[in-house]
VEXROFI-256419 format. One record per residue (C-alpha): residue number from 1; residue in three letters; x, y, z. Coordinates in steps of 0.2 Angstrom, whole numbers, always signed. Layout:
# VEXROFI-256419
NUM / ALA / X / Y / Z
...
# end
This chain:
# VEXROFI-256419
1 / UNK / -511 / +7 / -257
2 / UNK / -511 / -7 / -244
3 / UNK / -522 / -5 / -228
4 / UNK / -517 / -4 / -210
5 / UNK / -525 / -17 / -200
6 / UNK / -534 / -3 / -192
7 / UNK / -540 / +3 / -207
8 / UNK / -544 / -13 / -213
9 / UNK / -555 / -14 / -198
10 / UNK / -562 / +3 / -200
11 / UNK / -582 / +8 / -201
12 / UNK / -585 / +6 / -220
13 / UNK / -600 / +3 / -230
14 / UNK / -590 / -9 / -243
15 / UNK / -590 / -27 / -237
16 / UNK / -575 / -30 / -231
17 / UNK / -568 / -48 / -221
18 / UNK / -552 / -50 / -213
19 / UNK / -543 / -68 / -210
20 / UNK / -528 / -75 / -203
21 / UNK / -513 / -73 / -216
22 / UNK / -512 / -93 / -218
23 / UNK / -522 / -106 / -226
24 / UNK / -537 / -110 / -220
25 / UNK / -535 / -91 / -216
26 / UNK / -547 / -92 / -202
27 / UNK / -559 / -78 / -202
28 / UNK / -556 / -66 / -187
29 / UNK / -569 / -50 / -194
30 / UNK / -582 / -47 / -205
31 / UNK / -594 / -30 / -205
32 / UNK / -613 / -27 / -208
33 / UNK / -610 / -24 / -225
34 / UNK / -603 / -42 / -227
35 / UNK / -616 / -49 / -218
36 / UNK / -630 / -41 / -230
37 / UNK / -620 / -45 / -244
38 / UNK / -617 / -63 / -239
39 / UNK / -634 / -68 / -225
40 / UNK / -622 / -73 / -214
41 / UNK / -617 / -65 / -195
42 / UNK / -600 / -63 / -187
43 / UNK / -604 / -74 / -175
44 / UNK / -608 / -86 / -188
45 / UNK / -592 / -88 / -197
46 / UNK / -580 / -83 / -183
47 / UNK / -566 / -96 / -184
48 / UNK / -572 / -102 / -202
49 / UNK / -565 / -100 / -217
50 / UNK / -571 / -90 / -232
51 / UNK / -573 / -107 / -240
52 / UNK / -591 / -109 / -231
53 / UNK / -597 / -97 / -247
54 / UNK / -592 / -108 / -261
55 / UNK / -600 / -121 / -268
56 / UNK / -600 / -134 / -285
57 / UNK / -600 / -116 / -298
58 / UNK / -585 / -111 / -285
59 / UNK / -572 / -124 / -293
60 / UNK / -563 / -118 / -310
61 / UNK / -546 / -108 / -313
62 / UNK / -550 / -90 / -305
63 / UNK / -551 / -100 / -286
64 / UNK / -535 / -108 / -290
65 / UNK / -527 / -93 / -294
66 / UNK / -534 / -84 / -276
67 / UNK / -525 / -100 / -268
68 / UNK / -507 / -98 / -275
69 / UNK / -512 / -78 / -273
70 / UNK / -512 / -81 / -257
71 / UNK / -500 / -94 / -255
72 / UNK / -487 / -81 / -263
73 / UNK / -492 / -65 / -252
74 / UNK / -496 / -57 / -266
75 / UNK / -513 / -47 / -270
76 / UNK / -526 / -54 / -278
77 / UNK / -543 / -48 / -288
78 / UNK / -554 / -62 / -294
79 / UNK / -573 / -65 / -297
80 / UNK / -579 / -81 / -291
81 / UNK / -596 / -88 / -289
82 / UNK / -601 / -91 / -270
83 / UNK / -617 / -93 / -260
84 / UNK / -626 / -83 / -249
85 / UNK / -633 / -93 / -231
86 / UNK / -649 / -95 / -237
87 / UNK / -639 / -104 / -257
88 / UNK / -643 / -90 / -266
89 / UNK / -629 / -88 / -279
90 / UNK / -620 / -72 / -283
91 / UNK / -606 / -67 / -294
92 / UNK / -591 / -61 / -279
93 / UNK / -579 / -45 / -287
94 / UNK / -566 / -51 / -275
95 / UNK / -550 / -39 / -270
96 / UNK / -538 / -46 / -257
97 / UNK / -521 / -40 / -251
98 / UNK / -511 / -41 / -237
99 / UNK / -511 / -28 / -222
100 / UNK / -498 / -15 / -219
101 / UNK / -490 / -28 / -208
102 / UNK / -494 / -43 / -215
103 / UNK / -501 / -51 / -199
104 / UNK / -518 / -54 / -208
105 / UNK / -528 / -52 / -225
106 / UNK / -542 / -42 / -229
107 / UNK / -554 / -45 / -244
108 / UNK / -566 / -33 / -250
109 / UNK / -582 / -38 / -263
110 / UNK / -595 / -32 / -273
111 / UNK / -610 / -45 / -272
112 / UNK / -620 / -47 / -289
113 / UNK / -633 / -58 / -287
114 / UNK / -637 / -72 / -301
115 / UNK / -653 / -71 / -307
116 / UNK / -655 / -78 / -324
117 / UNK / -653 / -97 / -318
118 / UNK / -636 / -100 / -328
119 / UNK / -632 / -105 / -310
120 / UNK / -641 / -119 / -297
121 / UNK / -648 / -112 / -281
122 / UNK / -639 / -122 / -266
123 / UNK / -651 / -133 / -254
124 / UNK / -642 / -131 / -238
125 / UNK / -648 / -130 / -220
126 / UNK / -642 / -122 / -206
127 / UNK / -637 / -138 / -196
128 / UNK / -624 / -142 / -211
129 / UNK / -617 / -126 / -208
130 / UNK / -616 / -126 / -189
131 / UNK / -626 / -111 / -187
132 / UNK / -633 / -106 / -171
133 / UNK / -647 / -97 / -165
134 / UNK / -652 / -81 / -158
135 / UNK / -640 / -76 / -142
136 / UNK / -646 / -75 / -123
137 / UNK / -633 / -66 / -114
138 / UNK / -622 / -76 / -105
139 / UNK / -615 / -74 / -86
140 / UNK / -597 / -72 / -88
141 / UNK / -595 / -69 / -70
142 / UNK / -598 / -88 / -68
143 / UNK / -583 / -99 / -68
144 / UNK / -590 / -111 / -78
145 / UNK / -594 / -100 / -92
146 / UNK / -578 / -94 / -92
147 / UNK / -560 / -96 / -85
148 / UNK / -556 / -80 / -83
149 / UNK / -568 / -75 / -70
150 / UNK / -559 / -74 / -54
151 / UNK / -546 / -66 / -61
152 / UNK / -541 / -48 / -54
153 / UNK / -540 / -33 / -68
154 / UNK / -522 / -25 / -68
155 / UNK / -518 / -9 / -75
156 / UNK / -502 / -9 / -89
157 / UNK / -491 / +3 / -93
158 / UNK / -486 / -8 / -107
159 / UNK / -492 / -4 / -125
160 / UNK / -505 / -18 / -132
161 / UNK / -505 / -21 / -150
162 / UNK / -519 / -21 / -162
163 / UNK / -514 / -38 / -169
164 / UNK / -513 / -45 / -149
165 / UNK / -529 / -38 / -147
166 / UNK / -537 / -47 / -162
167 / UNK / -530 / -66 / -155
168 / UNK / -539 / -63 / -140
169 / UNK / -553 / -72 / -142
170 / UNK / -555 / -77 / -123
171 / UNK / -557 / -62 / -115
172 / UNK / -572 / -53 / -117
173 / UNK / -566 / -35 / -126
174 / UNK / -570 / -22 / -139
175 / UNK / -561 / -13 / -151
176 / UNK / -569 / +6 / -154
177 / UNK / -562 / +20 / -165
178 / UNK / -547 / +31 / -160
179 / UNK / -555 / +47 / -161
180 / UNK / -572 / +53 / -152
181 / UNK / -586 / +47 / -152
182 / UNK / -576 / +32 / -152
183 / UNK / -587 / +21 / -162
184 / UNK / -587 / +1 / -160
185 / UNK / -577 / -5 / -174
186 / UNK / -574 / -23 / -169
187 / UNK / -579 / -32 / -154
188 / UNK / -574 / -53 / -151
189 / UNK / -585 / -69 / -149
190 / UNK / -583 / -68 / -130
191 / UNK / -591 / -50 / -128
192 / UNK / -605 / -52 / -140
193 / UNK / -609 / -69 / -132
194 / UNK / -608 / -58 / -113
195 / UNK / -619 / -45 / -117
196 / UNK / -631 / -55 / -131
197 / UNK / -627 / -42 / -146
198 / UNK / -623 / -48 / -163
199 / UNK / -608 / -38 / -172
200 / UNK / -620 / -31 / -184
201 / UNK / -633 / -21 / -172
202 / UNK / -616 / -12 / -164
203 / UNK / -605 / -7 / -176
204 / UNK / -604 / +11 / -177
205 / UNK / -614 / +13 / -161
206 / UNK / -603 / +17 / -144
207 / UNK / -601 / +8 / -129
208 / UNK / -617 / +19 / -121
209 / UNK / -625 / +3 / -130
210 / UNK / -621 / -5 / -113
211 / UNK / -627 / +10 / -100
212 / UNK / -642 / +15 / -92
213 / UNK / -653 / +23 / -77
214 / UNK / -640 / +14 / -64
215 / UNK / -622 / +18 / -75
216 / UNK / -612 / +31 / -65
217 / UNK / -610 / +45 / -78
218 / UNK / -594 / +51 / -67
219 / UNK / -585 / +34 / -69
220 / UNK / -590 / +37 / -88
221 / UNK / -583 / +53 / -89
222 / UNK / -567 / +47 / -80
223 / UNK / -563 / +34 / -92
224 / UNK / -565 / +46 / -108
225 / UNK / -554 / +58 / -98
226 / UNK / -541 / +44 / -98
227 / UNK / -544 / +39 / -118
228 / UNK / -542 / +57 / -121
229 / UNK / -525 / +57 / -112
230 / UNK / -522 / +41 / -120
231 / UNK / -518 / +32 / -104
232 / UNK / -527 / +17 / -96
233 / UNK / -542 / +15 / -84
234 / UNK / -550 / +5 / -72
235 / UNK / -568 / +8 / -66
236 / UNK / -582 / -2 / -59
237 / UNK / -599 / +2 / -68
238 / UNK / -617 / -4 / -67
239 / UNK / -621 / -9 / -87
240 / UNK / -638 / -17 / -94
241 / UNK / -634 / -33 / -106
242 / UNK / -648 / -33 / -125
243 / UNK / -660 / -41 / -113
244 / UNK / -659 / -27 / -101
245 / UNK / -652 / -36 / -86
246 / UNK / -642 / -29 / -75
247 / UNK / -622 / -33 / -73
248 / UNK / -608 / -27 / -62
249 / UNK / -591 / -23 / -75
250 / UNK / -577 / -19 / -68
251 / UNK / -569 / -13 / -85
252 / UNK / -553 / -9 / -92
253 / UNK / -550 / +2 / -107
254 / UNK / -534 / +5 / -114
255 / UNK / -525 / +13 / -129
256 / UNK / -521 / +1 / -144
257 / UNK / -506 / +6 / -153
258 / UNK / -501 / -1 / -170
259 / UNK / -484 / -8 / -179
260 / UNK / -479 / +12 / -178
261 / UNK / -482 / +15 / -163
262 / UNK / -499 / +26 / -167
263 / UNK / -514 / +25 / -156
264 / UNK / -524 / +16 / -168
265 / UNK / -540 / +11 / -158
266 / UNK / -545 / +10 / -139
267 / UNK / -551 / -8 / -132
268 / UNK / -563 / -9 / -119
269 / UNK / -559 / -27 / -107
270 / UNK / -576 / -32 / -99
271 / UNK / -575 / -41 / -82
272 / UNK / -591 / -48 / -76
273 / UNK / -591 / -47 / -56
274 / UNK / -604 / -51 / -41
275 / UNK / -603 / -39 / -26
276 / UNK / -593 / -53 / -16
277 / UNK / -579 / -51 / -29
278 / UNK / -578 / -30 / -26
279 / UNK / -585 / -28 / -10
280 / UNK / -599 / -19 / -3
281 / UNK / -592 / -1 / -4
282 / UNK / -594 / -3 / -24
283 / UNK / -608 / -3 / -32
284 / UNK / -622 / -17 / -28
285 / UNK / -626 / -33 / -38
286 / UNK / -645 / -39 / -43
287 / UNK / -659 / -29 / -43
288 / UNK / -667 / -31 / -25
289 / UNK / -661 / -15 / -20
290 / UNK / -671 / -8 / -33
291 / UNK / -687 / -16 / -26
292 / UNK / -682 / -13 / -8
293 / UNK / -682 / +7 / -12
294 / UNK / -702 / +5 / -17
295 / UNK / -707 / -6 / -2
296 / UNK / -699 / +6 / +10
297 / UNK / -709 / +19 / +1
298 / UNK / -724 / +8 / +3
299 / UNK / -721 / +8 / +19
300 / UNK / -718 / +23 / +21
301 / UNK / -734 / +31 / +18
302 / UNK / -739 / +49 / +16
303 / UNK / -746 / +61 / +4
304 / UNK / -737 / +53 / -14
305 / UNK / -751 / +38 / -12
306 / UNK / -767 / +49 / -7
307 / UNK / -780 / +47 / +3
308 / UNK / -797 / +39 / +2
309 / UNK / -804 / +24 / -8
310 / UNK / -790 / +28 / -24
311 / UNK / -777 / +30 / -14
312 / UNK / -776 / +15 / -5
313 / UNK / -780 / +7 / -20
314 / UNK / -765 / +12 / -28
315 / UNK / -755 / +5 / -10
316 / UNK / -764 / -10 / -13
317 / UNK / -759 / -14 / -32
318 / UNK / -741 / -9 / -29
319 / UNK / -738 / -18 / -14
320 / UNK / -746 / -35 / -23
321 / UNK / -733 / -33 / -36
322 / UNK / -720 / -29 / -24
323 / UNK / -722 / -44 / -15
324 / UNK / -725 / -56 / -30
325 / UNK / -713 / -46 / -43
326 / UNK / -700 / -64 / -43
327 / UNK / -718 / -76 / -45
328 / UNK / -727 / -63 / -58
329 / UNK / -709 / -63 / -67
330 / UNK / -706 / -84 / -66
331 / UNK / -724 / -83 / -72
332 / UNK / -724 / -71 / -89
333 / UNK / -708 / -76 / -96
334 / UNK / -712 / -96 / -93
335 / UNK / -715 / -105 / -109
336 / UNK / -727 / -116 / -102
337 / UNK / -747 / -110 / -104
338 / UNK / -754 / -103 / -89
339 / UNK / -766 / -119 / -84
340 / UNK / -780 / -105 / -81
341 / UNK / -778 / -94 / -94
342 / UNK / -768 / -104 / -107
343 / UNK / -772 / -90 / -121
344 / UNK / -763 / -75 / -114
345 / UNK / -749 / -70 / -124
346 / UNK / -729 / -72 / -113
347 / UNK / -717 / -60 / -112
348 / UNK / -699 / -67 / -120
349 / UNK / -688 / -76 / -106
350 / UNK / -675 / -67 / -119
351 / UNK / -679 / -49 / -111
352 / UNK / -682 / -56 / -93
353 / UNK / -670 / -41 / -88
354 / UNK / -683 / -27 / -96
355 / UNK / -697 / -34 / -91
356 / UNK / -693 / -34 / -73
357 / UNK / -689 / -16 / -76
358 / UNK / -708 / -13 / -82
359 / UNK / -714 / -23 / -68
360 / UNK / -705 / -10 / -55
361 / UNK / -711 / +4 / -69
362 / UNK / -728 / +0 / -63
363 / UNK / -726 / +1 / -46
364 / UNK / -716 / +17 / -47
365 / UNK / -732 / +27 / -55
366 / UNK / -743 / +18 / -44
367 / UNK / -734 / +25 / -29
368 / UNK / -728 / +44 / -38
369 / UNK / -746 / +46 / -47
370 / UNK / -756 / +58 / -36
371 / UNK / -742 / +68 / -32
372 / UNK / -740 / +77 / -50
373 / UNK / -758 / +75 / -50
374 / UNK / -759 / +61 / -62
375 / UNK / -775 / +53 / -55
376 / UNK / -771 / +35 / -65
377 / UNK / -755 / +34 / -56
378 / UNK / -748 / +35 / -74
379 / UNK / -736 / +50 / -70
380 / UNK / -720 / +47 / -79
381 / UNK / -705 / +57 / -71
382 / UNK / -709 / +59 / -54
383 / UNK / -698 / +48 / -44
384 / UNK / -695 / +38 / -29
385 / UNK / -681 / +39 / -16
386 / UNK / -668 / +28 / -18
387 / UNK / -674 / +21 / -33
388 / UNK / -668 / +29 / -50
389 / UNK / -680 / +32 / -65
390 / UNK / -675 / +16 / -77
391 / UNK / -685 / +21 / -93
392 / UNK / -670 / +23 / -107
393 / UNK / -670 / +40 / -117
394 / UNK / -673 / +41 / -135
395 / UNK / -657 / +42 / -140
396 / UNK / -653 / +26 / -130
397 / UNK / -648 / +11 / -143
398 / UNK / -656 / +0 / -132
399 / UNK / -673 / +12 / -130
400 / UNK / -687 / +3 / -146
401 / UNK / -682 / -14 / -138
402 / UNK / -685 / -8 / -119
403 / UNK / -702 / +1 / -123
404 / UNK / -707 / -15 / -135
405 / UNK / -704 / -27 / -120
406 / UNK / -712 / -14 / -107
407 / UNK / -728 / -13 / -119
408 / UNK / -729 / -32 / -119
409 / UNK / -728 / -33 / -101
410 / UNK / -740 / -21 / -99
411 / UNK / -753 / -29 / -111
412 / UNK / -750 / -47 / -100
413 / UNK / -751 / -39 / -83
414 / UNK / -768 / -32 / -90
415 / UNK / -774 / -48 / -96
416 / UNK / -766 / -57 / -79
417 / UNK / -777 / -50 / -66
418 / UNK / -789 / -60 / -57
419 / UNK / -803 / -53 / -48
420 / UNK / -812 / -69 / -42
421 / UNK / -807 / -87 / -38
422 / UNK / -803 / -98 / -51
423 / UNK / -812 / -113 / -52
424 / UNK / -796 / -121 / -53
425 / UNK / -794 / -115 / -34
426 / UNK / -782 / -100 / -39
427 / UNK / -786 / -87 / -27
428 / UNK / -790 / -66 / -36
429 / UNK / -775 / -56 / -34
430 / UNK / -783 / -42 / -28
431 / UNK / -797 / -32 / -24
432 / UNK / -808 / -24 / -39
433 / UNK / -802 / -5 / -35
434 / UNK / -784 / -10 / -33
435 / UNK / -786 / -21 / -51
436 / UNK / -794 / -7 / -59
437 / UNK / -779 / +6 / -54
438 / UNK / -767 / -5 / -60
439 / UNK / -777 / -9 / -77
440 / UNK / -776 / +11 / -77
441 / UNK / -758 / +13 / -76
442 / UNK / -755 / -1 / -89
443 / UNK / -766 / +0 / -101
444 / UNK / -758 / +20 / -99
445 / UNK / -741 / +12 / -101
446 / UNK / -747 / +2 / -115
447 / UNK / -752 / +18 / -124
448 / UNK / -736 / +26 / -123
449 / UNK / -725 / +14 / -127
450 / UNK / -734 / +11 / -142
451 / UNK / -732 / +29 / -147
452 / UNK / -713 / +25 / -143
453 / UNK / -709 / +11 / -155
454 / UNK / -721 / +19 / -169
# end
């Protein structure tokens, strides 16, 4: 029985690739199970046709047979020999048939590899495929990055289209299941390249990939209050992109209905914003707010920090990172060797956004320590005024690759701290008692994070 584009589209452990529904039929979806059968990502082939698999042990009869196939509408099943990315020939048990509609094709395969050399290996590099590298997120609130960014979102009462939703591909957007938990089914080239996923770490995940410790759970729960009364909705959130940082998205989910007029899948629309764009009764841009909270508690004083030799140690360290956090942050993501200690191991500039998180993670249980009696200052849930506990839960998609980043910033900061004057002329950062409550805290931090992505 033919499949509905939105079951074609459906979470499935069979490799499964859907194309436009005319030659070069224009690849618009692939899933993770077609990524391991084939080595390549979605975002690799996006736009591509299917002919980037073939090669010389391609040509013969059975391909000409797919092409008029095709060229007829008519289903097709075939075995071809094709490539994987890195040349490795397999035999392909190809089914392909139209949609419901007819508005695209979806094939289906069953990779055997070839292993007894009747066929060549292919020497191909990724430059002659056009292959790119490993995302960074990219500002979409920038108008240079994309066009679309001064525009305003607008509710509709108009019904959207699954097809309509699947020619977007401007518009950052994703397409999630129809019933709960909503799962991501398919998101577009513009949202991966926003938030710096790859198709393949999100399918089957939920759009919780994107929250965390600032994400209003109120606004979340209004929004699946609307999907369950299958209407539209408009809210502004705080969401954390792979790297951990920090964006405003004003974000508009809506209904997707298919050629019969079933809800077939719910599409969230992304719209990155700066706070001039929403106005400062929103909710704030940036993360200085976030480091303003622990300076004012610095400031503040009292009974949290101690008293005595340890306690104003623990002032001390914090308020150094406090007052540094942009410089210590410029300095551990840099590529470039530190000139005085060229062998200490970077942080990625990839998860910039984490790190700075661990950064204020440090100060926090510097400041909170003493007060649950923690004397390291290591005390893990107390938490500061103002400032809202950012370590992720468990369950959190995003929670191996935060503790990862926070262990290896703990591990640099540890190795960073200078007691003594360079001979290069670089002043110490702080005094021995405040670097020895720091090292407490980190090498504490260190420790647990460890235990985390173990």
């Amino acid at each position: 029985m033919p499949l509905s584009l939105a079951d074609a589209l459906a979470i499935t452990d069979e490799p499964r690739i859907v194309t436009s529904s005319v030659s070069p039929y224009s690849i618009v979806h692939t899933n993770r199970a077609w990524s391991e059968a084939t080595g390549f990502t979605f975002l690799e082939v996006v736009s591509k046709s299917p002919s980037l698999l073939q090669g010389p042990g391609t040509l013969g009869p059975m391909l000409q047979t797919l092409h008029e196939a095709l060229a007829a509408g008519r289903p097709s099943s075939t075995v071809l020999v094709n490539f994987r990315k890195d040349g490795a020939p397999f035999r392909c048990h190809l089914n392909c048939e139209p949609v419901t509609d007819g508005s695209h094709w979806v094939g289906t395969l069953r990779a055997e590899p070839i292993v007894d050399g009747s066929v060549k290996a292919l020497s191909r590099s990724a430059e002659s495929l056009g292959m790119r590298g490993p995302l960074a997120p990219v500002n979409y609130a920038a108008p240079d990055n994309y066009e679309g960014a001064k525009k305003r979102v607008k509710r509709s009462s108009d019904k959207i289209r699954l097809v309509e939703m699947l020619e977007n591909t401007t518009d950052p957007l994703v397409l999630c299941s129809a019933t709960y938990p909503h799962e991501i089914m398919h998101p577009n080239q513009p949202w991966l390249e926003m938030c710096g996923y790859t198709l393949e770490e999100v399918e089957g995940l939920t759009n919780q990939v994107l929250t965390g410790p600032e994400t209003d759970e109120a606004a979340i729960e209004s929004l699946l209050a609307s999907v369950r009364r299958k209407e539209s909705s408009v809210q502004c959130l705080v969401n954390y992109k792979k790297d951990g940082s920090r964006f405003v998205n004003q974000v508009r989910t809506v209904p997707i209905f298919d050629e019969h007029d079933e809800v077939a899948a719910f599409a969230s629309m992304l719209r990155e914003v700066d706070e001039g764009h929403i106005g400062a009764s929103a909710v704030s841009a940036g993360t200085e707010h976030l480091w303003t909270a622990l300076r004012t508690r610095l400031d503040a004083g009292g009974s949290d920090l101690g008293c005595g030799t340890a306690g104003y140690a623990r002032a001390e360290a914090a308020r150094k990172l406090v007052e540094n956090h942009a410089a210590v942050l410029a300095d551990m993501t840099s590529s470039t060797p530190s000139p005085t200690q060229p062998l200490v191991a970077r942080v990625p500039e990839a998860v910039a956004g984490y790190a700075e998180q661990a950064l204020r993670e440090v100060c926090r249980r510097l400041i909170v320590g003493s007060a649950a009696g923690g004397g390291g200052g290591s005390e893990r849930g107390s938490s500061v005024r103002g400032y809202p506990l950012e370590e992720l839960s468990s369950s959190h998609p995003s929670y191996q690759a935060q503790q990862d980043t926070w262990g290896k910033v703990a591990v640099y900061l540890d190795s960073r701290i200078q007691v003594e004057a360079h001979p290069s002329g670089r002043s110490p950062d702080m005094s021995e008692a405040a670097a020895s409550a720091m090292r407490q805290v980190l090498r504490d931090m260190a420790s647990a994070t460890t235990k985390a992505t173990s």
